[in-house]
C-alpha positions in Angstrom: 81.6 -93.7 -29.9 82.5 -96.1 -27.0 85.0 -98.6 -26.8 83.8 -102.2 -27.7 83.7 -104.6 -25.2 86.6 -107.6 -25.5 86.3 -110.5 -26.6 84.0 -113.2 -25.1 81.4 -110.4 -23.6 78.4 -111.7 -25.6 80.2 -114.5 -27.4 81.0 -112.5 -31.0 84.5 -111.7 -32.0 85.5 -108.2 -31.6 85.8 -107.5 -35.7 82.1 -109.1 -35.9 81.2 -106.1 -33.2 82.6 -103.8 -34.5 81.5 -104.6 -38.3 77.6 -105.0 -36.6 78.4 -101.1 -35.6 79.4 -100.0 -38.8 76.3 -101.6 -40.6 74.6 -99.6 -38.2 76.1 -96.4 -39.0 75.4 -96.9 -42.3 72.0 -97.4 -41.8 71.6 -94.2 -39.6 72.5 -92.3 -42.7 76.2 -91.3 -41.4 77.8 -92.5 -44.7 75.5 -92.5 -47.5 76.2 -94.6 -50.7 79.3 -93.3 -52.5 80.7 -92.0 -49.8 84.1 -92.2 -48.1 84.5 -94.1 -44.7 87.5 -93.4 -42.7 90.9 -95.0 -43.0 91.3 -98.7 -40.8 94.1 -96.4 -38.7 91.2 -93.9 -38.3 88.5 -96.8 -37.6 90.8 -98.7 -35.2 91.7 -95.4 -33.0 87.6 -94.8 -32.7 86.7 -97.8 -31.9 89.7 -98.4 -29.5 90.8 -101.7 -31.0 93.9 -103.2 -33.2 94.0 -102.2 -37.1 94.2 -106.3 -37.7 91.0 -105.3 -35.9 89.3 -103.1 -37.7 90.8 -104.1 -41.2 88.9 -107.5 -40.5 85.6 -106.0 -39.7 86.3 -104.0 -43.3 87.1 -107.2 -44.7 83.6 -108.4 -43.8 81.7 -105.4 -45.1 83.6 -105.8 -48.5 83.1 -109.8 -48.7 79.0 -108.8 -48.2 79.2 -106.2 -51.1 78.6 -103.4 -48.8 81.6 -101.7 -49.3 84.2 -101.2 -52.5 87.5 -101.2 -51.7 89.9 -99.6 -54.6 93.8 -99.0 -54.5 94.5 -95.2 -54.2 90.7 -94.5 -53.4 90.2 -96.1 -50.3 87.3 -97.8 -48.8 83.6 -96.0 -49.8 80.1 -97.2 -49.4 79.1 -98.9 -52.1 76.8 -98.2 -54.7 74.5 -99.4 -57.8 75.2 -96.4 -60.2 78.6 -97.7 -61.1 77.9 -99.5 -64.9 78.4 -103.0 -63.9 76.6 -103.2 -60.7 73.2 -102.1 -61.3 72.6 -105.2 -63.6 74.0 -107.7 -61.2 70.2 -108.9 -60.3 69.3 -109.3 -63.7 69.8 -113.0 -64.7 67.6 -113.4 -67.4 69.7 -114.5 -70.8 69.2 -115.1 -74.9 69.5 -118.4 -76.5 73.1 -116.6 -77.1 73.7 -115.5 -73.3 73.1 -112.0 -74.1 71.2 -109.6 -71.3 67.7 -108.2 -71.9 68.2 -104.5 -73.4 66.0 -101.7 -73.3 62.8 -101.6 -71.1 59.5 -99.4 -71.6 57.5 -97.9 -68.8 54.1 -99.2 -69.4 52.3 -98.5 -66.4 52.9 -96.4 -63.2 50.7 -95.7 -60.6 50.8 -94.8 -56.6 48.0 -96.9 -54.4 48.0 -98.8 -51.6 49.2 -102.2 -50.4 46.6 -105.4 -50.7 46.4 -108.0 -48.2 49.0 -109.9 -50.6 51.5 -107.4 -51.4 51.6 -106.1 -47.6 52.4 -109.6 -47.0 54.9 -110.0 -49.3 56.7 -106.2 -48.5 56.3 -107.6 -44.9 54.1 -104.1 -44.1 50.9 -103.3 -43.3 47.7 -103.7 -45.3 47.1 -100.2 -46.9 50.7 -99.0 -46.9 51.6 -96.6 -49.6 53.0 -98.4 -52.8 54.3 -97.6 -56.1 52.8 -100.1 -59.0 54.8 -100.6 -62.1 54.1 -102.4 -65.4 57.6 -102.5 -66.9 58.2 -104.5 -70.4 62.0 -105.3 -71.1 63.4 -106.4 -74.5 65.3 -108.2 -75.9 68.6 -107.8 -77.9 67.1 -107.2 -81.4 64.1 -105.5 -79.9 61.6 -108.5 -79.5 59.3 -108.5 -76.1 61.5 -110.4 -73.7 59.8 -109.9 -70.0 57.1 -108.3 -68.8 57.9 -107.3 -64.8 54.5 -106.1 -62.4 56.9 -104.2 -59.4 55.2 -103.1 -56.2 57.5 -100.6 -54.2 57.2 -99.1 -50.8 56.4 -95.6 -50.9 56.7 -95.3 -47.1 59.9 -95.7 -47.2 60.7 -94.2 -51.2 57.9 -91.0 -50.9 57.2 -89.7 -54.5 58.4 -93.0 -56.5 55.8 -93.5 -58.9 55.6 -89.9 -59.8 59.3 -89.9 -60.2 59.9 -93.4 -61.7 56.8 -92.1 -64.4 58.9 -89.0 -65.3 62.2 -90.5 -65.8 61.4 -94.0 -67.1 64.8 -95.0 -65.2 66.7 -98.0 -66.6 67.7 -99.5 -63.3 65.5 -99.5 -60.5 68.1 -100.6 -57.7 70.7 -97.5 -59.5 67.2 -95.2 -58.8 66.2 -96.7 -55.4 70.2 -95.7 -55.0 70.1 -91.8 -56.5 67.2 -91.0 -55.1 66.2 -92.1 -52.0 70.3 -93.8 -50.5 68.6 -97.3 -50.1 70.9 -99.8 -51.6 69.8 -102.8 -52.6 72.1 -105.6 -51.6 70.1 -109.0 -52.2 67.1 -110.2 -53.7 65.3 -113.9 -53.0 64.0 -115.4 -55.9 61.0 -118.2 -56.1 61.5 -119.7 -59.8 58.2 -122.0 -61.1 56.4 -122.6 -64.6 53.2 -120.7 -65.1 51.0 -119.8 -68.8 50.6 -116.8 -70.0 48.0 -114.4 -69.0 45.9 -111.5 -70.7 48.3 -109.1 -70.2 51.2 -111.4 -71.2 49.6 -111.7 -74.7 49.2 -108.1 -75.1 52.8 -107.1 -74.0 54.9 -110.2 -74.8 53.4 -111.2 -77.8 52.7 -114.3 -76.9 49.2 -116.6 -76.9 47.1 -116.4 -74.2 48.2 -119.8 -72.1 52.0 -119.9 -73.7 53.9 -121.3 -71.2 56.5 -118.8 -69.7 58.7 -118.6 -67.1 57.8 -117.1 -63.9 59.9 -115.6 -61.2 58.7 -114.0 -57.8 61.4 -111.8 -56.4 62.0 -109.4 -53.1 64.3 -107.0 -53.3 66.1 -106.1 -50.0 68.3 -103.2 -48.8 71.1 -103.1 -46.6 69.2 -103.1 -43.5 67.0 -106.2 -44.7 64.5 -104.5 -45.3 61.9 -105.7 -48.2 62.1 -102.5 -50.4 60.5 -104.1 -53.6 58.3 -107.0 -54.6 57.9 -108.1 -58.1 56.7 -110.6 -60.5 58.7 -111.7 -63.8 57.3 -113.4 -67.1 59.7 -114.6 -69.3 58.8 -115.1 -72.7 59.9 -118.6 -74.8 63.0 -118.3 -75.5 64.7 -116.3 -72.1 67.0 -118.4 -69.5 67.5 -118.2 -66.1 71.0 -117.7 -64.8 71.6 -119.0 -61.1 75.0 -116.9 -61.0 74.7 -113.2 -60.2 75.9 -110.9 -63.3 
């Protein structure tokens, strides 16, 4: 690893640089998700620059979630298979605020990308994909939302066959555990829509109920679109703005 240039070469601070590096790193697979980084002391002597330095480019990593910083633990990669984080996308709430509970595997199937999900993956038409039909509930056990997710198999060989033998509860904990792509944000397009067949059959609902529709991308560290998916919400879900 070379020495950064100083300050003013291509008009970035030198923590910005050196933070850009580190993303990179990660992305190369150097530290994986979970996994200790070195100290700032160790950081700044590598990189030949201050430890304000290299603390700050840490600082930036941390205040973009892609790093957990704990007292006595130091500074690791971070991770959705801790218990609160892999529900921080979820913002679907009860009349009462409560979370949707358990979800059910309806559907799972490998195939390949149409001209509409390529688009929306931001791949090629006829790129392996993983289709899920996933049904979540809620608190109580009533059908809550019923989720149609197309992931990139290119990227996450083998999904479907795995995500159909373990049923997982959290795709971005999976995603995670199986493959070390974390997701770190998803973009959300929020509109009004009526239900269709297969919202009747799964939510319990009457065919043109109006629900609540939500188009979401998932994307990983590198942004990357790793996920697509559509969400109906039955009467009687909310949407949250605020992450969880």
């Amino acid at each position: 690893m070379g020495m950064i240039a100083e300050d003013g070469a291509d008009g970035r601070p030198l923590y910005q640089r050196m933070k850009d590096d580190l993303v990179r790193r990660i992305l190369s697979g150097e530290w994986r998700p979970g996994e200790l980084v070195p100290s700032e002391v160790a950081l700044a002597a590598a990189y030949e620059v201050s430890v304000g330095t290299a603390r700050k480019a840490i600082d930036q990593l941390a205040q973009s979630g892609l790093v957990d910083r704990r007292r006595g633990r130091g500074t690791t990669i971070a991770t959705n298979r801790t218990p609160a984080r892999p529900f921080r996308f979820l913002r679907f709430r009860t009349d009462d605020g409560r979370r949707t509970d358990q979800s059910l595997y309806l559907e799972c199937t490998s195939s390949r990308a149409t001209v509409t999900e390529a688009r929306r993956l931001g791949v090629n038409r006829g790129t392996a994909v993983a289709r899920v039909l996933r049904r979540r509930t809620a608190p109580g056990g009533g059908p809550a939302l019923l989720e149609r997710i197309v992931l990139r198999e290119d990227l996450c060989p083998g999904a479907g066959r795995l995500i159909a033998q373990t049923s997982p509860v959290s795709l971005s904990s999976f995603l995670d555990q199986n493959f070390h792509i974390l997701i770190v944000r998803v973009d959300e397009e929020i509109r009004a829509a009526v239900a269709d067949a297969a919202d009747a059959e799964h939510l319990d609902v009457a065919l043109g109920t109006p629900v609540l529709e939500v188009d979401r991308t998932a994307l990983d560290l590198g942004g990357r679109v790793i996920e697509f998916r559509r969400v109906h919400a039955a009467p009687g879900l909310h949407y949250a703005n605020s992450r969880s």
